[in-house]
Structures are given as C-alpha cells and as structure tokens.
C-alpha positions in Angstrom: -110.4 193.8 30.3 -112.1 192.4 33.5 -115.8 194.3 34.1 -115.4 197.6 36.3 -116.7 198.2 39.3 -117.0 201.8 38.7 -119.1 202.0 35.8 -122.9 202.1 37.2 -125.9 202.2 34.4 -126.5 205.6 33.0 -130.0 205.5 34.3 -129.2 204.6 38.5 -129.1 206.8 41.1 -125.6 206.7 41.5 -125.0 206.7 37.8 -126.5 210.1 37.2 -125.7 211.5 40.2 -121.8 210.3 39.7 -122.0 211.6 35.8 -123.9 215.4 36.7 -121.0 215.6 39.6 -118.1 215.3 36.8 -119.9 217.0 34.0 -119.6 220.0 36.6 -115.6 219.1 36.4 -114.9 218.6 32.3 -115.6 214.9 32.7 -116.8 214.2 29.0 -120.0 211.3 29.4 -117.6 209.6 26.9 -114.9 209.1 29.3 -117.4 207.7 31.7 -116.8 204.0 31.3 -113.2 204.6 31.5 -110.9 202.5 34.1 -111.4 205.3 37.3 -108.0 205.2 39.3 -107.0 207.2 42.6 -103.6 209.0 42.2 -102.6 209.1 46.1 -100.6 212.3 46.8 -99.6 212.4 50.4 -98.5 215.0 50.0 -97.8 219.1 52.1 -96.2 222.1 52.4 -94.7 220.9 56.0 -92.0 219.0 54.9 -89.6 219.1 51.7 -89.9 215.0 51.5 -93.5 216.1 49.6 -92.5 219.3 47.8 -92.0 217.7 45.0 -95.3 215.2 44.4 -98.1 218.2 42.8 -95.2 218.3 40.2 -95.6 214.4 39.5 -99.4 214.5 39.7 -100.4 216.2 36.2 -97.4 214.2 34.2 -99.0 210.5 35.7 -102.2 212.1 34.9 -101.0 212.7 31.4 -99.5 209.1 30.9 -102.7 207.6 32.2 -105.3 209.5 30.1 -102.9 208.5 27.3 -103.4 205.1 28.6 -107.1 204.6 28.5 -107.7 206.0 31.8 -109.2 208.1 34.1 -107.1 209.7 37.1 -108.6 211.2 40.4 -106.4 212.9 42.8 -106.7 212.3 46.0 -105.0 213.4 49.1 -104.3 211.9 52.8 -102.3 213.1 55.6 -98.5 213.9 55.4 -96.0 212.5 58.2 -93.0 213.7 58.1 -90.8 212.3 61.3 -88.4 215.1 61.7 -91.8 217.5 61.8 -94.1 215.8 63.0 -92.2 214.6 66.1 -92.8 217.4 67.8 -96.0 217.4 69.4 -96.8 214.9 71.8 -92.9 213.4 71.9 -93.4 212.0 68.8 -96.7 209.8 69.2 -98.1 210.9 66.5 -95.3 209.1 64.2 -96.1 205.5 64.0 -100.4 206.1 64.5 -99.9 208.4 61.4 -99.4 205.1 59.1 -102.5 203.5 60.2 -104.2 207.5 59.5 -103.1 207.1 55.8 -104.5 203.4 55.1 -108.4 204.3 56.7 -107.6 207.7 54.2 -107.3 205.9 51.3 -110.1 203.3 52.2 -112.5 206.1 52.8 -112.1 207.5 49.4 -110.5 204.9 47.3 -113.5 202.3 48.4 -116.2 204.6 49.0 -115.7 205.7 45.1 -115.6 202.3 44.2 -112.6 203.1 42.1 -110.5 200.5 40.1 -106.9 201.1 40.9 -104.3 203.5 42.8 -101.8 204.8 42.2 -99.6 205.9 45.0 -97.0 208.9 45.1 -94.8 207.1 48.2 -92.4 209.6 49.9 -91.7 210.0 53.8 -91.4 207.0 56.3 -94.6 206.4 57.0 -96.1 206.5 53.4 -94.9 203.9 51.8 -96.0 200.7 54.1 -99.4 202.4 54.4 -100.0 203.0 50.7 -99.0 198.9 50.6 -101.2 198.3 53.8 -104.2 200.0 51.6 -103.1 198.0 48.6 -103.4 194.5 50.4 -106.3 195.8 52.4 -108.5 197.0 49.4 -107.2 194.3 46.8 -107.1 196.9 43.7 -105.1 197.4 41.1 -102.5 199.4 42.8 -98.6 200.5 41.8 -96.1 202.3 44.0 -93.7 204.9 43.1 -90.7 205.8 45.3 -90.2 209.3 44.7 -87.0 209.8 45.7 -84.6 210.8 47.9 -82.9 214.6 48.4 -80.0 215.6 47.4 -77.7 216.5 50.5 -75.0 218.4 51.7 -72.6 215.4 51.9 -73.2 214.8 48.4 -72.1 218.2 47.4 -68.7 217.6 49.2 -69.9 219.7 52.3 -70.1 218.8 56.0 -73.4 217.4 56.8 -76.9 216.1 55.4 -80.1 216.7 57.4 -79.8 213.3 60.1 -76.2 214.7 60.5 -78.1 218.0 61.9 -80.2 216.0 64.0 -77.7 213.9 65.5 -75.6 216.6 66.2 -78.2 219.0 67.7 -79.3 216.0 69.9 -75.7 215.5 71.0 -75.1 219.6 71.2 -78.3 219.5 73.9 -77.2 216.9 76.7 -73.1 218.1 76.6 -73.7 221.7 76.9 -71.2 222.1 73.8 -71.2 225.1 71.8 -73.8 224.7 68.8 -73.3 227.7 66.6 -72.6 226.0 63.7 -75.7 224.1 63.5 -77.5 226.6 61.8 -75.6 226.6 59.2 -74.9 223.1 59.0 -79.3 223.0 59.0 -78.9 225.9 55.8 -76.3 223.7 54.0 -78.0 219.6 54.7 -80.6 219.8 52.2 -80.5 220.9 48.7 -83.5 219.4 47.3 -86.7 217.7 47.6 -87.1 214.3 48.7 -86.6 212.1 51.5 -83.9 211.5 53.9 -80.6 210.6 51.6 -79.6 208.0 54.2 -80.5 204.3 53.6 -83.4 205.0 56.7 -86.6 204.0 56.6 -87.8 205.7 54.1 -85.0 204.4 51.3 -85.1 201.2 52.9 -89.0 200.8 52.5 -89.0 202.4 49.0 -86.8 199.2 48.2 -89.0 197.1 50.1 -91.6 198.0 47.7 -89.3 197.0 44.3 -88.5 193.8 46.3 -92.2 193.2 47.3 -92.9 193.3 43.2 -95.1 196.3 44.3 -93.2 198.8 42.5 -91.5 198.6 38.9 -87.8 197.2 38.8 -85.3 200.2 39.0 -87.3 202.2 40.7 -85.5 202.5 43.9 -83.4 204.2 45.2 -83.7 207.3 43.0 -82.8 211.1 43.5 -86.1 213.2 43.6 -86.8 214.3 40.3 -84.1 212.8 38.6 -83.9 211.0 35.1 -84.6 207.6 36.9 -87.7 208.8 39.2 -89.4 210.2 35.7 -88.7 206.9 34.0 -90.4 205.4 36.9 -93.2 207.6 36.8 -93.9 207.0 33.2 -93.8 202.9 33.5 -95.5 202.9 36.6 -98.4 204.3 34.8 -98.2 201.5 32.1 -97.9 199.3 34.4 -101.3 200.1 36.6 -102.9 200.1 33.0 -101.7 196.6 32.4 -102.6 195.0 35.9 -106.2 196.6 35.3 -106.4 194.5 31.7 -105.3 191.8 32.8 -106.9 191.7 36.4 -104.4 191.4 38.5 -104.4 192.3 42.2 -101.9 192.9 45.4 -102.7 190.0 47.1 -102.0 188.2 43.7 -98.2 189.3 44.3 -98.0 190.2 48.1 -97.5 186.5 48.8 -95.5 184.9 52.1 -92.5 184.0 50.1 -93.0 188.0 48.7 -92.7 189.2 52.3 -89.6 186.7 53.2 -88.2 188.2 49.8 -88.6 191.6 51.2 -87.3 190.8 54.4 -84.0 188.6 52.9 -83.7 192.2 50.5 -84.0 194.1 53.8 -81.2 192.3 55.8 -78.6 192.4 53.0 -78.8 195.9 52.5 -78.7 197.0 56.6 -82.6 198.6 56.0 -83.7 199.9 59.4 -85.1 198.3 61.7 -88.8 200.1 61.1 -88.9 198.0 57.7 -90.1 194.8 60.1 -93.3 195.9 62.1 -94.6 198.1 58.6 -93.6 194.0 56.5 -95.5 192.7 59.7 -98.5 195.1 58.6 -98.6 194.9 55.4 -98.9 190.7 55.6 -101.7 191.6 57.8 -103.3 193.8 55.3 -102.8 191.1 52.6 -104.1 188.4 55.0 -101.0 187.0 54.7 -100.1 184.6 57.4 -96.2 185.1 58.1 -94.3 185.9 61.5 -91.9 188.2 59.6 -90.2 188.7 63.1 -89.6 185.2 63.1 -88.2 185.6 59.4 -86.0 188.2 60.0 -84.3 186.1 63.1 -84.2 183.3 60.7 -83.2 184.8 57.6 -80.5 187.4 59.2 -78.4 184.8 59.7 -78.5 183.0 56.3 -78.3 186.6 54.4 -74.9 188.2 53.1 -74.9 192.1 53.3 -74.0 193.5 50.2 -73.8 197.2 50.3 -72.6 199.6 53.5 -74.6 203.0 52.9 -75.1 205.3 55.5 -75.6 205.2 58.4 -74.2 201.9 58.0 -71.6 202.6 55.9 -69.2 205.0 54.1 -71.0 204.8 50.6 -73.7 207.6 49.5 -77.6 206.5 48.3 -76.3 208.5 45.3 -73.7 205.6 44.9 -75.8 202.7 45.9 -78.1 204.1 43.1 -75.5 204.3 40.6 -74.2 201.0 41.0 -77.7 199.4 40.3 -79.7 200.2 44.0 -82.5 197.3 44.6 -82.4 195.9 41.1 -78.7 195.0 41.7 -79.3 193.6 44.9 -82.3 191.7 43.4 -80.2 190.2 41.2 -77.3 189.1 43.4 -79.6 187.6 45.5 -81.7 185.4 43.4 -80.2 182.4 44.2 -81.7 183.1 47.7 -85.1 184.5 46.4 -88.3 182.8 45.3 -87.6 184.2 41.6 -91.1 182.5 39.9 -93.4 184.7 41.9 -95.1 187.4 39.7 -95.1 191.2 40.0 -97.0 194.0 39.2 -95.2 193.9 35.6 -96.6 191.0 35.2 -93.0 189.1 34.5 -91.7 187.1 37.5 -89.1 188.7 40.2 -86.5 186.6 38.1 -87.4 187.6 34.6 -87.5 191.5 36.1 -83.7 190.5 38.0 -82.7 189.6 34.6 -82.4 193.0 33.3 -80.6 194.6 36.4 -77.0 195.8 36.3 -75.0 193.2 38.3 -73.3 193.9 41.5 -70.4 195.6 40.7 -68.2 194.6 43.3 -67.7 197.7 45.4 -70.4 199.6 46.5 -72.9 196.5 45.7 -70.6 193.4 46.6 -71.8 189.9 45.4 -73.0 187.1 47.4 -69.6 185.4 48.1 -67.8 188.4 48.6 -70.0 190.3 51.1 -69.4 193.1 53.6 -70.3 190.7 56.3 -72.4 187.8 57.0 -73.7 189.1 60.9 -77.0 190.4 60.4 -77.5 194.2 60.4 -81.0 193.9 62.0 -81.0 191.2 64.5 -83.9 190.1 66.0 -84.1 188.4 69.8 -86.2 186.6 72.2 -86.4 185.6 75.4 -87.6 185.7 78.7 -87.5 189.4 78.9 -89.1 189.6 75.0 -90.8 186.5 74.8 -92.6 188.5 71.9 -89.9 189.5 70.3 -87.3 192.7 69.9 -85.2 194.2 67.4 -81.5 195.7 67.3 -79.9 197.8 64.4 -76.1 196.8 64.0 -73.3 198.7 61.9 -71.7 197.4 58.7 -69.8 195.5 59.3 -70.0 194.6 62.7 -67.0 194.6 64.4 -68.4 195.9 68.1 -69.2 194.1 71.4 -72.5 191.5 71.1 -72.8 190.2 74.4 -73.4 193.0 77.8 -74.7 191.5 81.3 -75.5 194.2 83.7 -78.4 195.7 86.4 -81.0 197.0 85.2 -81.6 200.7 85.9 -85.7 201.6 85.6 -87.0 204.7 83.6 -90.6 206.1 83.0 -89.7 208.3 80.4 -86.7 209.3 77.6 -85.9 212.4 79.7 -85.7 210.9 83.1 -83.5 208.5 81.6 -81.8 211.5 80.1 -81.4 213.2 83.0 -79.8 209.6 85.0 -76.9 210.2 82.9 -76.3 213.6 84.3 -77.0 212.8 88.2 -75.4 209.7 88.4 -78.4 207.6 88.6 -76.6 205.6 85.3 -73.7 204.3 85.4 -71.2 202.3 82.9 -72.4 198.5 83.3 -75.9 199.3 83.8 -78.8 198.1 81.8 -81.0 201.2 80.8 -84.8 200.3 80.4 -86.9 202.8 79.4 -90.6 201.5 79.6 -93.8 202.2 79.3 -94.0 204.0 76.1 -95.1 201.0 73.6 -97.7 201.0 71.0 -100.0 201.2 74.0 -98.3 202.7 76.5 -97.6 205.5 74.5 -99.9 205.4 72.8 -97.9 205.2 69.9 -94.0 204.2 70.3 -92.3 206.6 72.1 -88.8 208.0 70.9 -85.6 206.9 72.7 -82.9 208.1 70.1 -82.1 211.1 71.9 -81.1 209.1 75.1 -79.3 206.9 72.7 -77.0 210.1 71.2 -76.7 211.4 74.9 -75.1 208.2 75.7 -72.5 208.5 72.6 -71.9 212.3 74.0 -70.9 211.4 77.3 -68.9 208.0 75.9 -70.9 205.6 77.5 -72.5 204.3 74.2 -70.1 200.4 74.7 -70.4 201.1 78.4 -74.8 200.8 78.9 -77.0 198.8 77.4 -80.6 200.5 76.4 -83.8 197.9 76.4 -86.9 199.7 75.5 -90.4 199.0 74.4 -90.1 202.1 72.6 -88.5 202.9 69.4 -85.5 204.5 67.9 -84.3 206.2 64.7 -82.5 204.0 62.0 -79.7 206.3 62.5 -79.1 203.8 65.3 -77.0 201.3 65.0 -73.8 201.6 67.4 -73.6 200.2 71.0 -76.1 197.5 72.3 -79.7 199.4 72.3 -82.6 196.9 72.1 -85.9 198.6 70.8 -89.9 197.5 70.4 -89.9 194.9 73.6 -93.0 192.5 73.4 -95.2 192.5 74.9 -94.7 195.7 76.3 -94.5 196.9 79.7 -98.4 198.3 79.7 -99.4 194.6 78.1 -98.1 193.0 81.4 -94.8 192.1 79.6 -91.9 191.2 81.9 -90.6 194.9 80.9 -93.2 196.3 83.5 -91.8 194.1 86.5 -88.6 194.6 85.7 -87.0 196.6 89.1 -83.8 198.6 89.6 -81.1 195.9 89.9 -82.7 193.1 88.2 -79.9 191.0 86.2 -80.2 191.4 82.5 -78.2 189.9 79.7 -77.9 190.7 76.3 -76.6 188.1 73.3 -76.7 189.7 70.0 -74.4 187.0 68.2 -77.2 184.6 69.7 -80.4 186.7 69.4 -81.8 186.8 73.2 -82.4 189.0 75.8 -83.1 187.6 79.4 -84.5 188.6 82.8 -83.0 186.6 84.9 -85.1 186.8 87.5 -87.0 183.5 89.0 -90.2 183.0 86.9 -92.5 183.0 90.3 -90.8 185.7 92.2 -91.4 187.8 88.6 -95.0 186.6 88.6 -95.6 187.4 92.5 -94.7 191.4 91.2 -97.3 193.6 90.9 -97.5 194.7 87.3 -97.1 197.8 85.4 -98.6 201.0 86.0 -98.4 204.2 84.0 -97.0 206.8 86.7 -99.9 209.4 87.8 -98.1 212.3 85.5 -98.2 209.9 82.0 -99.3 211.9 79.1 -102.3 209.5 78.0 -102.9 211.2 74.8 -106.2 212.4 73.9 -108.4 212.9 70.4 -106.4 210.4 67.9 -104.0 209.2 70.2 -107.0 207.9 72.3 -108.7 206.1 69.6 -105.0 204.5 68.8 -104.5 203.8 72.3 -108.2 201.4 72.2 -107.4 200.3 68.8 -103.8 199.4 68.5 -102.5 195.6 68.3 -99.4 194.0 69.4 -96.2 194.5 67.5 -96.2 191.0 66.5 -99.1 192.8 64.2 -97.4 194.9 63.2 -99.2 197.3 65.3 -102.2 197.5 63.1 -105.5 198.8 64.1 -108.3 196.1 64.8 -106.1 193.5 63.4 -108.4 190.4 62.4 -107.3 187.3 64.6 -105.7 185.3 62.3 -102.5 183.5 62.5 -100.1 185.3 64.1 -102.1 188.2 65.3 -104.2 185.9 67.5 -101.6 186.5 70.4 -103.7 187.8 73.2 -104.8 191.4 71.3 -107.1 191.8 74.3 -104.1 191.9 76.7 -102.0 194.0 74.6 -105.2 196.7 75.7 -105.0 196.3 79.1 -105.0 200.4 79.8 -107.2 201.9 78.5 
C-alpha cells in the first residue's frame, strides 16, 4: 500500500490533536493508521431522490471497516431540480453543482483524507462528486443509487415528469387540472431519482462509462438487489485503488470522456450530460472540447435503446436487459476498450462480463433505433460557441425551420407572447439573457417549451435560448445553452425582433443572418432595469462563473479550451 497522507506522527500537533478529537468518538488509537476515506452523502429530507442514502451509509461503513478501513461521513448540500427550482426561477439549479465540488474540497482536503466515496443521487450530484474526484486526485468510487420506482411501472397513469409536464401544460391552457393531485399521490412509489432516462440516469451511466463507477452499476432501482451489490463492490473496489494507488485522473482520460460522450449519444442521455462531461475534463485537467465531440461523435454513433422520454421502453426495462453494461458492450468496437478503470481491469475486460444486447429494448450496433443523433450539437454565426438540441427516438420530425426572430427578456414574457399574439406560427422565439451569467445561473425555458405543445405550436416556432431546458425536451426545434451568451456580447444580445434566423438540425448550425457589420454597429446587450441580479450565492456565481465551453465551472484555469475569452464571458457584473 502507497504511504498515507493521513497518518501524522503520534507526537505532532495535528497528530494528537487529530487522535484526542476521535478518542472522544470510539476511534480506537489502533485504528489510527488506517486508510481514512470520506463517505459523501448528499443527502436531505427535501426530496425523496436522497431518502434513501442514511440507509446505505452504515452498510458501506460496514463493508469498509471489514476492508481495512476507516469511514467518515460527510455531508454537502442537496439539489433536487423539481424542489429546488423554486426560488429564484430556478437559479439556484446549475450553481448548486459547483456548491457540492468546494463542499467536498473543504472537508475532504482539509482532512487530508485518502479516498471518497460518493453516494450519487439527484442531477446535480453525480458530475460534481466526479468534478471533486478529478479536482482532488483521490482515491474516489461512485455509486448510482438508483432510480424510483413509478407510477407507470405499476401499470398506472403517470410517473413524477408526467405531473410536471402536465401541470406545466394545465397552467398556460386554462384546462381543468383536478386530476393532478392525484396523478402527484400515485407518480412516485419509492425512493430514488427520476425513473426517466433524464439527467440523473443518464449521468449515473456516464459514471459506469467514465470507469468511475463499478460495471453494472447503472441504471438500478433504489434499493434494489443490484444497487446493494453495487454498494458492496464499490467498497472493494475504493479499497483496492487505495493498495494499489490509483487515482481519477489515472482513468478520467480524453478518450474516457469521448467514451462517455459516444455512451451518452447512443442511449438519447440529456442534453445536461455535455456541459457537467465539459466540467468534469476541467476538473481532471483534461484538455477535450467535448462540445466538439459530441457534434462529431453524434453522427458516427448508433442509438441503441428508446427509454423515456425518448422512447416507449421503461428504465426498469433498460435495466433488465443489461442498462450501461450492455451498451458498453455493444459498443466496444467504437470505444477505446484498453483504458483502465477504477476496478483496475480495462473498460474491455469489465464489457466482457456484460449481458449482450438483447435485441429489443438494447438493439445492437447494426440494428439500431436510428443513426440521427439524439443530442445534436450546432454552430454558427448565431452560436459561434456552440449550442445543444435534444431530439426524440427515432427522429422522424422536421430538422430544418427559417423564420423572424421574435425577442424575449424572460420565460414568462415569452409565455405570455403566445397568449397576446405577440408569437406567431413561423416565428423564431429567443429568449435571452438568462445564461450562466446573465442569470446568474441558466435560466429555465421548459415551461415556454410545454406551453408551445398546449397551444399546438410546438412544429410551428422555433425556441433559441441561452438558457436551459429539462431533458424531458426533445420534440419540436428548441435550441438551448447559446454561446456566448447574450450578457457575454454574443450575437444573441443583438439579435432584434425580425432578424432572419435559420435552423439546420440534420446539418448542426444555427445562423443570424444578419450582415456581420450592421450586427457589429448594434449596441450590445443590456439586462432590462427590472432583471433579478441575484444576490448572496447567486452573486458570487455571477463573478465567478466561466463560459459553457467550461463547462460553466467556477474560476476555470485557462487551459485549452477554457482559454476562450473567460474575462468577456463576465462582462456584468
């Protein structure tokens, strides 16, 4: 075993201090010179994505005192999107991620512990507990712990993002909505995350594709026979990396993030899954545009599997049929199978053991559900930076919309355009202004996205944000995460009402076509006088946030791609 860095002499300061501290908490001086490791429970009593974790905590804590080792809990904040939203239009979302990464640094380095351990759940957990992996260079493993068990997968009408969409849809038509209660009663029988292949799913399988977390481990129902298998060889498997020395920047590798990015666009992941890859690289001072690599890759990538929202098929069938693992497998010929993981057996050698696709719900390579990429990057003069579109499975709708552009400060105005004609089928809806900066934090736009489906414009407008919107869309042409943003100077911000705007999914661009030097002889963007700027941690994001093409870190280091005028991206302050 490599020398610890949290064994201090018995004699030092810190040494005595450290030993009369856990004396006072059953810590045997024995036990002292022990392998010290974090368990990271993000967990709380807000949301039923965590209810679940304080139940896992004492049976890893078991398996790794078995082990040889000394467990710590620890605890960070808790995101939870569908609660969380709520204050501050949901600014607080995205900033959250970045809340959980300086959490675990605090603790995690200030103890000077040797390894983590990380109970991943909601959206926002999983790519920081990998940012804090790459960032701190530890021993670290990641458990998915699972997803709920829903409503539609008791034969009933509706799981929770069924609610939501329907509530969302119930508030712009006026429509009668007392069902929804009981539709909310009857969604969610279970702890866990959102049963949909959302972000969460998707970046739980980001972390099996990664090599971050151990083969089989995702998808898994909360609490089920799988996620306590996973539990118990994750714990083996943090014991084993801290023997044999092995670290996350060892495994979170370039070709590891075009892996996860390859594993991302054949199963439909959302969209989310490319600015938390983006971060994570960063963390890992990895050098990789994965923006680039998912406009690339989408179009050399089968998809193999159709889960909802994409889809017909459950996450309770994706699981059974072999989940990640499967689609691991299928697509080795496409994947750089020699690269290690935190098993310390190669992404192939972990593939070999996988059930193979079974044809149906997992489809193999040559047979795919499609071969048009479910997440479909563009550029062009109107993103120069980039932007990012979520697609159904398969895609069978309209790629290409030319139309005016109709200007919006906010989600509700745009909203409320629908409703006084303002809007109208052809238009281009841009909604600006509410970027990582602009926000601060990405604004939401799927609400103005399920009012367009309620009043059956959704193939008739076109949406171009520099916001964000939930995985859950992925019908009509809505472009999200414009860059640079409207309150970077991006052309978003001198984009007027009438301006010429033309979409090309099939192709991947989205254009202002609009003379270069009558663009440039606009004045540029300016937050109306009303804006919400924020305040207490939305402030600090606001000074602290970098460009998408960051992944929206904080204080990124310039390096590669994040050298792309940071400064600019800051411009209100």
């Amino acid at each position: 075993m490599t020398e610890l860095r949290s064994n201090f002499s018995d004699t030092s300061a810190l040494g005595v201090a450290r030993r009369a501290q856990w004396n006072a908490l059953g810590i045997r001086a024995d036990e002292l010179t022990k392998p010290k490791v974090a368990i990271v429970n993000t967990s709380s009593e807000l949301a039923v994505c965590f209810a679940h974790l304080d139940d896992i905590v004492p049976v890893l804590k078991d398996e790794l005192r078995a082990l040889g080792i000394l467990p710590f809990e620890i605890r960070t904040t808790a995101p939870s999107d569908f609660i969380t939203s709520a204050g501050r239009a949901g600014r607080y979302i995205l900033p959250s991620r970045d809340l959980i990464v300086d959490d675990i640094e605090a603790v995690v380095e200030g103890a000077r512990l040797d390894g983590m351990i990380c109970l991943s759940s909601c959206d926002k957990t999983t790519p920081a507990h990998l940012m804090a992996a790459g960032r701190l260079d530890i021993p670290t493993v990641i458990v998915p712990c699972g997803y709920q068990h829903s409503g539609l997968a008791e034969g009933r009408e509706a799981d929770v993002e069924e609610v939501f969409l329907q509530a969302a849809q119930a508030a712009v038509t006026g429509a009668p909505a007392d069902d929804l209660p009981d539709l909310a009663d009857d969604a969610i029988h279970g702890p866990g995350v959102c049963a949909g292949l959302a972000t969460a799913n998707s970046m739980h399988i980001a972390a099996e594709a990664l090599g971050m977390a151990v083969p089989g481990s995702a998808p898994v129902r909360a609490n089920g026979p799988r996620m306590w298998d996973a539990v118990r060889r994750s714990a083996a498997a943090l014991a084993d990396m801290i023997a044999r020395g092995a670290r996350p920047r060892d495994i979170i590798t370039a070709d590891a993030v075009r892996d996860a990015a390859r594993v991302m666009l054949a199963i439909g992941g959302s969209m989310n899954t490319i600015k938390h890859l983006q971060a994570i690289a960063h963390e890992a001072h990895v050098e990789v545009d994965v923006w680039e690599e998912f406009r690339t890759l989408g179009r050399q990538t089968p998809l193999l599997c159709a889960v909802r929202p994409n889809g017909p098929w459950l996450t309770e069938q994706f699981e059974d049929a072999g989940g990640a693992a499967a689609i691991v497998r299928e697509l080795m010929p496409l994947l750089h199978g020699d690269r290690p993981t935190i098993t310390g057996r190669t992404l192939a050698e972990n593939a070999a053991a996988a059930n193979p696709a079974d044809g149906e719900v997992i489809r193999t390579i040559d047979d795919p559900f499609g071969t048009d990429p479910a997440i479909t990057v563009l550029r062009g003069s109107l993103a120069p930076g980039g932007a990012v579109a979520k697609r159904p499975v398969p895609d069978t709708g309209e790629k290409r919309f030319r139309g005016p552009a109709r200007v919006f400060t906010s989600r509700e105005d745009a909203i409320a355009g629908i409703s006084d004609g303002r809007l109208r089928p052809g238009d281009v809806a841009v909604i600006r202004g509410i970027g990582v900066v602009g926000g601060p934090g990405l604004g939401l736009t799927s609400a103005f996205v399920f009012a367009l489906h309620a009043r059956g414009l959704a193939d008739s407008v076109a949406l171009v944000t520099d916001g964000q919107f939930s995985g859950l869309v992925n019908q009509g042409v809505t472009i999200g995460e414009v860059s640079p943003e409207a309150a970077a100077d991006g052309p978003l911000g001198r984009v007027r009402d009438g301006d010429p705007i033309a979409i090309d999914l099939a192709e991947g661009t989205v254009d202002l076509l609009v003379p270069d030097d009558e663009l440039a002889a606009r004045p540029p963007y300016e937050p109306p006088a009303d804006a919400d700027t924020g305040g207490g941690y939305l402030d600090q994001y606001r000074a602290l946030v970098q460009p998408l093409a960051c992944g929206a870190v904080l204080c990124a280091r310039a390096a590669g791609t994040c050298d792309r005028d940071a400064a600019a991206e800051r411009r209100i302050a």
